[in-house]
C-alpha positions in Angstrom: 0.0 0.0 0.0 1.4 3.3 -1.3 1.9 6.2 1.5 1.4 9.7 0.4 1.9 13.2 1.8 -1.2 14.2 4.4 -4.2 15.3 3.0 -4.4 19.2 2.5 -7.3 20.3 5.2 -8.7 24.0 7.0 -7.2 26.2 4.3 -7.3 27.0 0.4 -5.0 24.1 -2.3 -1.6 25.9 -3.3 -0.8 25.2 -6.6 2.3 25.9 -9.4 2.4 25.7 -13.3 5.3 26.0 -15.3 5.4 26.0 -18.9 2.9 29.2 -19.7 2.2 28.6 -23.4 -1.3 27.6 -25.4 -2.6 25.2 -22.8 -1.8 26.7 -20.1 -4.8 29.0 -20.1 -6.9 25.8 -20.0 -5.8 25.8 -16.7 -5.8 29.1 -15.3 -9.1 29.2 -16.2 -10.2 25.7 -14.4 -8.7 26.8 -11.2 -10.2 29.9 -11.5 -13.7 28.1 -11.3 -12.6 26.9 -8.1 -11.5 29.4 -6.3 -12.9 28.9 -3.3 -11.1 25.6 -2.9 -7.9 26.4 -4.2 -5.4 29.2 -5.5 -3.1 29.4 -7.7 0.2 31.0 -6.4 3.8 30.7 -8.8 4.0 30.8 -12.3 7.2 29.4 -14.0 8.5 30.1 -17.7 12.3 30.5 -19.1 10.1 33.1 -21.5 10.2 36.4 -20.1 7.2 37.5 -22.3 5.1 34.1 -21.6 5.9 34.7 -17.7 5.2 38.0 -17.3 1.9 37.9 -19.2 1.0 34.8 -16.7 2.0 36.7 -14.0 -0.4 39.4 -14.8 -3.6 37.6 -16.2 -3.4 35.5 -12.6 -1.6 37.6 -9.8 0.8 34.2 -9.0 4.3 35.5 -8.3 6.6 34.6 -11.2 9.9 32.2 -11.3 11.9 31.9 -14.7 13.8 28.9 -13.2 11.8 25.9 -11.7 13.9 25.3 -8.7 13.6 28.3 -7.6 10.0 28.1 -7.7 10.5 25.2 -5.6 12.7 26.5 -3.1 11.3 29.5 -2.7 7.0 29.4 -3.0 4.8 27.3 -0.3 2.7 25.6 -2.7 1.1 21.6 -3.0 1.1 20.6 -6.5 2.6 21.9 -9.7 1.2 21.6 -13.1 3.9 20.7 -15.6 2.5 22.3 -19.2 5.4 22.7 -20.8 6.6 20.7 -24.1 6.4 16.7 -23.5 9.9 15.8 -23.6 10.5 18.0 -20.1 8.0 16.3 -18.3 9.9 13.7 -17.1 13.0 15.9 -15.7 10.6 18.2 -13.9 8.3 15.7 -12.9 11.0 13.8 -10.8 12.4 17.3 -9.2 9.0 18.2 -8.4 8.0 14.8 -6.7 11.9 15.0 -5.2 10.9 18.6 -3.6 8.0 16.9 -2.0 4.8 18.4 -4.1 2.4 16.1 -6.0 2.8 16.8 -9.6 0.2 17.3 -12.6 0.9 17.0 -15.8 -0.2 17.6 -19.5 -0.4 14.6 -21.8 1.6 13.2 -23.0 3.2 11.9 -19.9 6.2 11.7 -21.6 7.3 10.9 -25.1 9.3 8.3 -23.8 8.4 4.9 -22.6 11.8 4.7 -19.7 10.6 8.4 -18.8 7.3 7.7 -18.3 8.1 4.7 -16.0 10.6 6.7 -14.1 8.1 9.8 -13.3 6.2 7.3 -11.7 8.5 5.5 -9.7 10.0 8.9 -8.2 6.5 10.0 -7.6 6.2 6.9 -5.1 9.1 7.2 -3.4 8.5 10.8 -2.6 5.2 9.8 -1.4 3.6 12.5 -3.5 0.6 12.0 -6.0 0.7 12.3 -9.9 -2.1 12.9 -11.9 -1.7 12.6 -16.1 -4.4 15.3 -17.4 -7.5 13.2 -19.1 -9.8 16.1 -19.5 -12.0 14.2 -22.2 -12.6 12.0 -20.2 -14.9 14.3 -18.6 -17.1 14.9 -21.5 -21.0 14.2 -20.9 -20.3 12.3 -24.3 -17.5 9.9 -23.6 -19.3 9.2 -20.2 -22.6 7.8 -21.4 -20.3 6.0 -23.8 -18.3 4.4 -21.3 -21.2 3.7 -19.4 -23.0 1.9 -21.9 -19.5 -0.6 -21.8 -20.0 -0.9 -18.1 -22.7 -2.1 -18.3 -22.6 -4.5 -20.9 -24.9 -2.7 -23.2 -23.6 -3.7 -26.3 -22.5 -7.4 -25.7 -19.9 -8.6 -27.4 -18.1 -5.5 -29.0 -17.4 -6.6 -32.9 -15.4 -3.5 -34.0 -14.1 -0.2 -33.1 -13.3 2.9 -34.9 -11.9 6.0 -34.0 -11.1 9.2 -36.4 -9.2 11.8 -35.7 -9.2 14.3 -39.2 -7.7 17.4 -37.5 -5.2 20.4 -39.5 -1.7 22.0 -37.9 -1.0 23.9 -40.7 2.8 24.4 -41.1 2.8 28.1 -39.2 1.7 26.1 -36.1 4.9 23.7 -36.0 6.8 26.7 -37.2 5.6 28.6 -33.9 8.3 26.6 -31.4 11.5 24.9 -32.2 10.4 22.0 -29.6 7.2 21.3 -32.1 7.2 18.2 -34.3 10.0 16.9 -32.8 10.8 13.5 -31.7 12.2 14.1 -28.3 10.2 17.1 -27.0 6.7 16.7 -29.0 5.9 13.7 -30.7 3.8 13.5 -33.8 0.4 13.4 -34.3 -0.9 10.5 -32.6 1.4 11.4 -29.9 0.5 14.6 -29.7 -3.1 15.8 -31.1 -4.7 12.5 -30.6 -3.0 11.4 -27.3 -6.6 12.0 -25.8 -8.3 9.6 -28.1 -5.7 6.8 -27.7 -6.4 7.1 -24.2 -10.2 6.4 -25.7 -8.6 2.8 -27.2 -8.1 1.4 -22.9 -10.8 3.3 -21.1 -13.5 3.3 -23.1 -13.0 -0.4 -24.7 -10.6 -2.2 -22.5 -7.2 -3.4 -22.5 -5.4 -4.1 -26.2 -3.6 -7.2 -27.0 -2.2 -6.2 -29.8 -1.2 -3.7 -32.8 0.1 -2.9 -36.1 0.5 1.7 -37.4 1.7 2.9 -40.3 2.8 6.2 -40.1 4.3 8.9 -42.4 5.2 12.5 -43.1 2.8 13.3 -45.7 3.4 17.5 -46.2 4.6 18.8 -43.2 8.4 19.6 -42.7 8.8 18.1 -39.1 10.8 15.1 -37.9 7.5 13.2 -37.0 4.4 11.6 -38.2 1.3 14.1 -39.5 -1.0 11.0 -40.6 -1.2 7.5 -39.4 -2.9 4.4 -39.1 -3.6 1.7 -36.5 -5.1 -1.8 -36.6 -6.0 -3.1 -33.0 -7.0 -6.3 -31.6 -8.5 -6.1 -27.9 -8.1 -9.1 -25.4 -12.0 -9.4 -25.4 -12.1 -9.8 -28.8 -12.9 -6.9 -30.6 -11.1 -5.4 -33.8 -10.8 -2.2 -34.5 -8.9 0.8 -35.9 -7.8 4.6 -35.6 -7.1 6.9 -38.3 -5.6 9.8 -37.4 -4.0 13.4 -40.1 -3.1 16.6 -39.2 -3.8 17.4 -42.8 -7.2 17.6 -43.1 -8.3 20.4 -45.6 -8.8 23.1 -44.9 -10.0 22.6 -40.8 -10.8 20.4 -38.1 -13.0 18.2 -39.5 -13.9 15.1 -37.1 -12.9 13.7 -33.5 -14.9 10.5 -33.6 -15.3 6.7 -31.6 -17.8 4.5 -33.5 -18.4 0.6 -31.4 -20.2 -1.8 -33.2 -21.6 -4.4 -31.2 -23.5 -7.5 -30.6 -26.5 -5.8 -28.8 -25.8 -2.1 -29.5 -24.6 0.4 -32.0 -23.1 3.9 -30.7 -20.9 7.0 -32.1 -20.0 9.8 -30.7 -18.7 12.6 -33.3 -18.3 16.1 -33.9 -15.0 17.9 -34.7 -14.3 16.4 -30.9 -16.3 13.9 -29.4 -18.9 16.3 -29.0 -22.4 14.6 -30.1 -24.1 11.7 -29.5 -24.2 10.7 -33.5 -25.9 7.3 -33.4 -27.2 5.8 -30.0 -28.9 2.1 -30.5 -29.0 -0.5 -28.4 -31.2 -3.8 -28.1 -32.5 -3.2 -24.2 -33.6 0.7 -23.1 -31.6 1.9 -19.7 -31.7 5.6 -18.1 -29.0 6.7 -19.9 -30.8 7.1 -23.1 -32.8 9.9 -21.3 -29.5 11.7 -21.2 -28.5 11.2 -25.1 -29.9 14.5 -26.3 -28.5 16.7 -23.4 -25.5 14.9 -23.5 -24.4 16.9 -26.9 -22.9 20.3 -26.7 -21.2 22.7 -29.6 -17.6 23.3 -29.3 -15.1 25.6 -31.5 -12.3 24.2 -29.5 -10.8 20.4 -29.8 -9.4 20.9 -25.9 -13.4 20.1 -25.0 -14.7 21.6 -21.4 -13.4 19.3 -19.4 -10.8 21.0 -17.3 -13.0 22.3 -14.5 -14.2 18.9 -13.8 -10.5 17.0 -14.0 -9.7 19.6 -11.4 -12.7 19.2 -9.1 -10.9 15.3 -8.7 -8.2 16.4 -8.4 -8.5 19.2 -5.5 -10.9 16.2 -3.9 -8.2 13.5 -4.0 -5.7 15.7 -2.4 -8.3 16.5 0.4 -8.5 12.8 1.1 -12.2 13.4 -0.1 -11.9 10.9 -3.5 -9.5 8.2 -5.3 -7.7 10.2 -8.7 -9.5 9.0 -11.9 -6.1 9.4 -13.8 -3.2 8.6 -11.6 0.7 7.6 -13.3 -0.5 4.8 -13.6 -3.7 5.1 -15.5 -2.0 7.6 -18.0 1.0 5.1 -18.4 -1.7 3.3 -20.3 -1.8 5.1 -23.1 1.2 5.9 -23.4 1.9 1.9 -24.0 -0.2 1.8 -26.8 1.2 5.2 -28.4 4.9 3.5 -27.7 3.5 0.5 -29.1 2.4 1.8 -32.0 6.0 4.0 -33.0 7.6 0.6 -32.7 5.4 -1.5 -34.8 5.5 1.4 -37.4 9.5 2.0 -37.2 9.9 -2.2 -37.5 7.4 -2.8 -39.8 5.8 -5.5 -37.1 3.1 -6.5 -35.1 3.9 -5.5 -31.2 1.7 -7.5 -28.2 0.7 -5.7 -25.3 2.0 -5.3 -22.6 5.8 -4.0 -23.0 6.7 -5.5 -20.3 6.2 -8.4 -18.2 
């Protein structure tokens, strides 16, 4: 049984983020919505622009160097938003310093890393959470509801579609972006939420085979790939995923085919309840129609609610519904499917035994 830091009671929850770029405002504007339970109270960015606009949108004192932040600002848990391949590095010196550490997807862009974050979060005796915001989505939950409870009976086939556009200004906009060691390519990156989709929603994979390629973007890394799947119950399935999709986001989509039940949930990001059929009636189907919502942005509105666990968890009021461990899932498959794409092979799950 894992020991961890004592629960946070009687005052407000002190949190960090470093890495002040695009997604950070996701989360300055989550913890705002909970500001009576929580506060957020350092900023951290080697930018001097990035950090000082940070600094002034929220009021948290500013750090350009992380272990100063560390040393120097009373706080409980840092977000780490900053490009994938420094997650693990600052993951481990945050768990090291004692905080519990949250941080973007991917985990890490490497499987070792990702391993390592979670083995130093352990023996600091500190939490770490892997943001899962989609998971949040009124969508995605009737979806995996309908799973749990065996709605669909045997699951025949799986589908998922991700036909998204990063035009070339948008790699262009950081050195770190399409690159192998700090970003990862498109299923790495853009559709990291929707792999994620492949465990939780359907259940574990046995095995894989991607293709992936370079198509028209000048980046070290993949813009389109593909990816047949075979789960342990059975089921076979695929995921399509391009960058390159003319000329915008066109469609974030899951489609299960079952025995007993056919379901899709589409939109430009899981955002509507697209077909919703199943053999037997339940409650949930009374929640189809509400369940949709319009979105301009694939990030979804799920932040507030990943936060609300999280704040809860470090109260000692819940269990985390993405721990390290839970987002080391995905990140199996999306290692999984680099090396069966690099080799030219199938690879069987899990990497290690």
């Amino acid at each position: 049984m894992r020991q961890f830091t004592p629960a946070v009671v009687g005052r407000k929850m002190r949190f960090a983020l470093v890495g002040c770029g695009r997604i950070a405002q996701n989360h300055f504007a989550a913890l705002a919505q909970h500001a009576e339970r929580c506060q957020l109270v350092a900023v951290c960015d080697v930018d001097p622009a990035a950090l000082s606009r940070a600094a002034a949108q929220t009021g948290a004192t500013p750090y350009s160097r992380l272990d100063q932040m560390l040393a120097e600002s009373e706080v409980d848990a840092v977000v780490i938003t900053t490009p994938s391949g420094l997650h693990p590095e600052q993951a481990v010196r945050i768990a090291a310093a004692g905080r519990h550490v949250i941080t973007e997807k991917p985990m890490a862009t490497r499987w070792e890393d990702a391993k390592r974050m979670v083995g130093a979060c352990d023996a600091a005796g500190v939490r770490m959470f892997v943001v899962k915001q989609n998971r949040r989505n009124a969508t995605l939950q009737l979806l995996k509801s309908a799973v749990a409870k065996k709605r669909f009976g045997r699951i025949y086939m799986v589908n998922l579609n991700v036909f998204w556009t990063r035009p070339q200004s948008y790699y262009n906009s950081a050195g770190w972006r399409g690159t192998w060691e700090f970003d990862g390519g498109a299923f790495m990156n853009q559709a990291s939420h929707y792999v994620d989709l492949l465990d939780w929603i359907v259940g574990p994979v046995e095995s894989l085979q991607a293709y992936t390629a370079t198509l028209a973007r000048d980046i070290e890394v993949e813009d389109t790939g593909v990816i047949s799947l075979r789960w342990r119950n059975g089921a076979l399935g695929s995921m399509n995923v391009t960058m390159l999709a003319y000329p915008h986001n066109l469609e974030g989509s899951i489609t299960i085919l079952g025995e007993k039940g056919t379901a899709r949930i589409g939109g430009v990001a899981v955002n509507e309840v697209q077909q919703w059929q199943f053999a037997e009636p339940d409650e949930d189907d009374a929640r189809v129609r509400e369940a949709s919502y319009a979105t301009t942005s694939v990030y979804g509105f799920g932040h507030p609610l990943y936060y609300d666990n999280v704040i809860k968890v470090l109260r000692g009021e819940a269990e985390p519904e993405t721990d390290g461990r839970e987002g080391l899932k995905s990140l199996e498959v999306l290692i999984a499917a680099y090396r069966s794409a690099r080799d030219g092979r199938r690879v069987a799950l899990p990497l290690d035994y």
